[in-house]
BALO-458012 format. One line per 2 residues: number of its first residue (from 1); for each residue x, y, z of N, C-alpha, C, O. Coordinates in steps of 0.05 Angstrom, whole numbers, plus 5000, padded with zeros to 4 digits. Example, Ala and Ser with C-alpha at 12.3 -4.5 7.8 and 13.67 -1.06 7.14 Angstrom:
REM residues 2
1) 5264 4886 5156 5246 4910 5156 5264 4934 5156 5285 4934 5169 ~ 5257 4955 5142 5273 4979 5143 5258 5001 5157 5268 5023 5161
//
This chain:
REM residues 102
1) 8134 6925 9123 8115 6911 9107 8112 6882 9115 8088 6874 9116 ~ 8129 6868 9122 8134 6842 9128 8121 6839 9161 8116 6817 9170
3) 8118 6863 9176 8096 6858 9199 8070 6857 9197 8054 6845 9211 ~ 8067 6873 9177 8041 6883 9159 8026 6850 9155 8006 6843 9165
5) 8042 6835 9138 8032 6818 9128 8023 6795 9145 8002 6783 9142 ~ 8055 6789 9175 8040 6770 9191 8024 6776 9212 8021 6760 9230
7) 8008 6807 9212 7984 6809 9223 7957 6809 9214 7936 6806 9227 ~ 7961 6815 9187 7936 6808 9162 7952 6799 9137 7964 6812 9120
9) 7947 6767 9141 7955 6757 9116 7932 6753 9098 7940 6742 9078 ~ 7902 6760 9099 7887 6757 9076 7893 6779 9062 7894 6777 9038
11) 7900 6805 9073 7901 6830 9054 7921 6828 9037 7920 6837 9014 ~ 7948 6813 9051 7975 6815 9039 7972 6786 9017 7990 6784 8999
13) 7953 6768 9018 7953 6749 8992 7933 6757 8976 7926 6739 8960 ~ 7924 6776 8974 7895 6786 8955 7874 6773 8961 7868 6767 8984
15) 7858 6765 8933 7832 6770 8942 7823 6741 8941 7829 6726 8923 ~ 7807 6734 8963 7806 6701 8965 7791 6687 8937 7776 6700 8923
17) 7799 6662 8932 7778 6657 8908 7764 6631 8921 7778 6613 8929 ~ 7742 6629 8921 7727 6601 8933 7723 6591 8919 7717 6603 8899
19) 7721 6568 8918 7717 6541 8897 7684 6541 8902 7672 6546 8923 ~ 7672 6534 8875 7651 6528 8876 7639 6502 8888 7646 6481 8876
21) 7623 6499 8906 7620 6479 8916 7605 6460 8902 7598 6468 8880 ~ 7598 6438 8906 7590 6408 8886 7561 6407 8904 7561 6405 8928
23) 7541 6407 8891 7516 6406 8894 7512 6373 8893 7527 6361 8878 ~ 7494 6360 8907 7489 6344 8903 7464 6337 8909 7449 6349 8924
25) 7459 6313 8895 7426 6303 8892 7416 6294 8911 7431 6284 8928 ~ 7382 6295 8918 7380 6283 8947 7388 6261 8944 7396 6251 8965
27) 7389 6242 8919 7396 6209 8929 7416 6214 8938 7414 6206 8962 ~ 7443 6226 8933 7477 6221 8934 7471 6224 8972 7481 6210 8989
29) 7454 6245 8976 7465 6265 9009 7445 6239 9008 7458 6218 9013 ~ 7424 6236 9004 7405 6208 9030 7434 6178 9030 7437 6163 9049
31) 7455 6174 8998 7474 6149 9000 7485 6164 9023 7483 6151 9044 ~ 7496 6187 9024 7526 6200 9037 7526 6193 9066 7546 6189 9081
33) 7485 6193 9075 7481 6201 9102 7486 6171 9109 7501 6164 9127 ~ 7473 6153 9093 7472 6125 9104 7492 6115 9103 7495 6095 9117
35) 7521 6126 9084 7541 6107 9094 7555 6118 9109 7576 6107 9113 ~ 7548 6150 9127 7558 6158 9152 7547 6139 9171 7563 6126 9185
37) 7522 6136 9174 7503 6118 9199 7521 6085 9196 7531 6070 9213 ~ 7521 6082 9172 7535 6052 9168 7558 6044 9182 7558 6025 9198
39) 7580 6059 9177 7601 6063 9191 7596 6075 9215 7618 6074 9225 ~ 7583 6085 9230 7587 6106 9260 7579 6073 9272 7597 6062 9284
41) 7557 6060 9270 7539 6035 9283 7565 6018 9277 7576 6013 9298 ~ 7580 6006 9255 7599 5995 9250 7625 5994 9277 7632 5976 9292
43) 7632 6022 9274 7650 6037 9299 7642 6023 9323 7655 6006 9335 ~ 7617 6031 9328 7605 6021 9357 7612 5986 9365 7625 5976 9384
45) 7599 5975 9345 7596 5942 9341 7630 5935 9349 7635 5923 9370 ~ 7654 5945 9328 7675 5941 9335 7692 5945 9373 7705 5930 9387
47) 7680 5976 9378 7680 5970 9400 7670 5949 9423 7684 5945 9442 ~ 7650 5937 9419 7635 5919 9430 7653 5889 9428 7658 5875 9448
49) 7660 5882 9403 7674 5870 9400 7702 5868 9412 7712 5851 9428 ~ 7711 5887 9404 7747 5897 9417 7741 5888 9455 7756 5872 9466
51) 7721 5899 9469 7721 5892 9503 7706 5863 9505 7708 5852 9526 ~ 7691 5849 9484 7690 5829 9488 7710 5803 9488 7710 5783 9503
53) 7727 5810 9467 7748 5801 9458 7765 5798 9485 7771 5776 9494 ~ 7774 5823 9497 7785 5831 9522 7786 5810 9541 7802 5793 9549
55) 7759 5818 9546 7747 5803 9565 7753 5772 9573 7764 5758 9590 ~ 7733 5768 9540 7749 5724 9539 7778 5721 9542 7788 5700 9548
57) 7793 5743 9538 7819 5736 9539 7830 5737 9564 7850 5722 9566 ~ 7820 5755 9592 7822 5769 9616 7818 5730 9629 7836 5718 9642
59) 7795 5719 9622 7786 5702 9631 7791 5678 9632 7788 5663 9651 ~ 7801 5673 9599 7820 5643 9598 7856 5645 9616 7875 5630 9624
61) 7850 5669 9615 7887 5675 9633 7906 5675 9599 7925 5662 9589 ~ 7888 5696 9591 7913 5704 9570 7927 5727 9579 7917 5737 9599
63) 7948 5740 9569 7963 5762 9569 7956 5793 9572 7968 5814 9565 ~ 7939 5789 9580 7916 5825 9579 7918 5834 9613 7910 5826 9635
65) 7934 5856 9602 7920 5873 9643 7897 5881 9651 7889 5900 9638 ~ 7881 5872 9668 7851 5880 9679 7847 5913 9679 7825 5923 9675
67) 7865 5925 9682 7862 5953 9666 7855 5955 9647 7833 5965 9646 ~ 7864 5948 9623 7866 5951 9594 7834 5937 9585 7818 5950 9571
69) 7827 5912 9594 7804 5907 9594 7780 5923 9602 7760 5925 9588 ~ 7784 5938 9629 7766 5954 9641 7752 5982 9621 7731 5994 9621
71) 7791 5986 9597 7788 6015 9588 7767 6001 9566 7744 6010 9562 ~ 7777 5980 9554 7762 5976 9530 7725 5967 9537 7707 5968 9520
73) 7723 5962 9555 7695 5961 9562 7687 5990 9573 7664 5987 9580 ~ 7694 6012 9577 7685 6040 9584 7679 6044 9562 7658 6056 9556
75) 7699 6036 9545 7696 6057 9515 7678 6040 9498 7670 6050 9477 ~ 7672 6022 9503 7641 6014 9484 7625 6016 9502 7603 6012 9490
77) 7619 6021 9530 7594 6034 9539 7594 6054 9532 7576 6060 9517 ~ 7614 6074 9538 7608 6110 9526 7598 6110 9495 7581 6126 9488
79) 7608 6090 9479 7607 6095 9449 7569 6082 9451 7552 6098 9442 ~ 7562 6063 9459 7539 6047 9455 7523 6073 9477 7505 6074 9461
81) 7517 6090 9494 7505 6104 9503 7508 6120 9490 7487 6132 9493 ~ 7518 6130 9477 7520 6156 9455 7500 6151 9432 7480 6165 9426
83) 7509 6130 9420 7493 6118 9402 7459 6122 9408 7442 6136 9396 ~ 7457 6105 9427 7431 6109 9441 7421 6137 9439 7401 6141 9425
85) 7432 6155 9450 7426 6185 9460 7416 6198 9435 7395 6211 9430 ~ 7440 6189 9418 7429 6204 9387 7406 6192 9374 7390 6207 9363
87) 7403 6164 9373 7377 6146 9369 7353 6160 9385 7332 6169 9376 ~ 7359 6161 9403 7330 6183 9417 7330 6212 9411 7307 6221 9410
89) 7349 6230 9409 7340 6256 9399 7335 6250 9371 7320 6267 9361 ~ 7344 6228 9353 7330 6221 9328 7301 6228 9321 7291 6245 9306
91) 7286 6200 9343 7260 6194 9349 7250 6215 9358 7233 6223 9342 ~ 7252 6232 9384 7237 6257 9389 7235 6274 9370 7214 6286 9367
93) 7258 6281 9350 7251 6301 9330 7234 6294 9310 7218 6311 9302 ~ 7236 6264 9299 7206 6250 9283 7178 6259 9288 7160 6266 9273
95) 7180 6256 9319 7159 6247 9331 7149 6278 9329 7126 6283 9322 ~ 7166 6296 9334 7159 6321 9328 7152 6335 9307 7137 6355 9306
97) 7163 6322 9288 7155 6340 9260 7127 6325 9254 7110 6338 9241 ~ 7121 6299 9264 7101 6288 9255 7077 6305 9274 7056 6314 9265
99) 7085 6306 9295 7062 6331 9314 7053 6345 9303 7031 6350 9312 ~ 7059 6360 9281 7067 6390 9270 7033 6396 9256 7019 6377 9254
101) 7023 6424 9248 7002 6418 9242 7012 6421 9202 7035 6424 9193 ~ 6988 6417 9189 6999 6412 9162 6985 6448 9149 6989 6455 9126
//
């Protein structure tokens, strides 16, 4: 029985119960979405900041390895080109629904 169970453990705990999920209003999902966008652009900015930071520090002859500087400036280009990327499949899909006939 005890092999039984750790090859199907839904059968051996009964019968699942799902929580009912929380509906929400378009304001809450249009707040929810904008303080996702808020924070993701936030993220980005920080990055930008963090290899700028780097950087002035690389330059006055503070304590930073030219590696470590190099990583933190990759990683706010990748994050700031991403950003971008999704900013434009944004706009093409606008631009598309607005194509659309009515």
């Amino acid at each position: 029985m005890a092999i039984q169970s750790v090859f199907n453990p839904v059968q051996s705990a009964g019968p699942l119960q799902m929580e009912p999920q929380k509906k929400s209003t378009p304001y809450e999902a249009q707040q929810s979405f904008g303080t996702f966008l808020k924070d993701a652009i936030q993220q980005v900015n920080n990055k930008q900041m963090e290899s700028d930071t780097a950087t002035q520090k690389l330059v006055m002859g503070g304590d930073i390895e030219l590696h470590d500087v190099m990583i933190a400036s990759q990683k706010a280009s990748i994050a700031l080109n991403a950003t971008m990327e999704v900013r434009n499949k944004v706009i093409e899909a606008y631009q598309e629904i607005i194509r659309m006939p009515i």
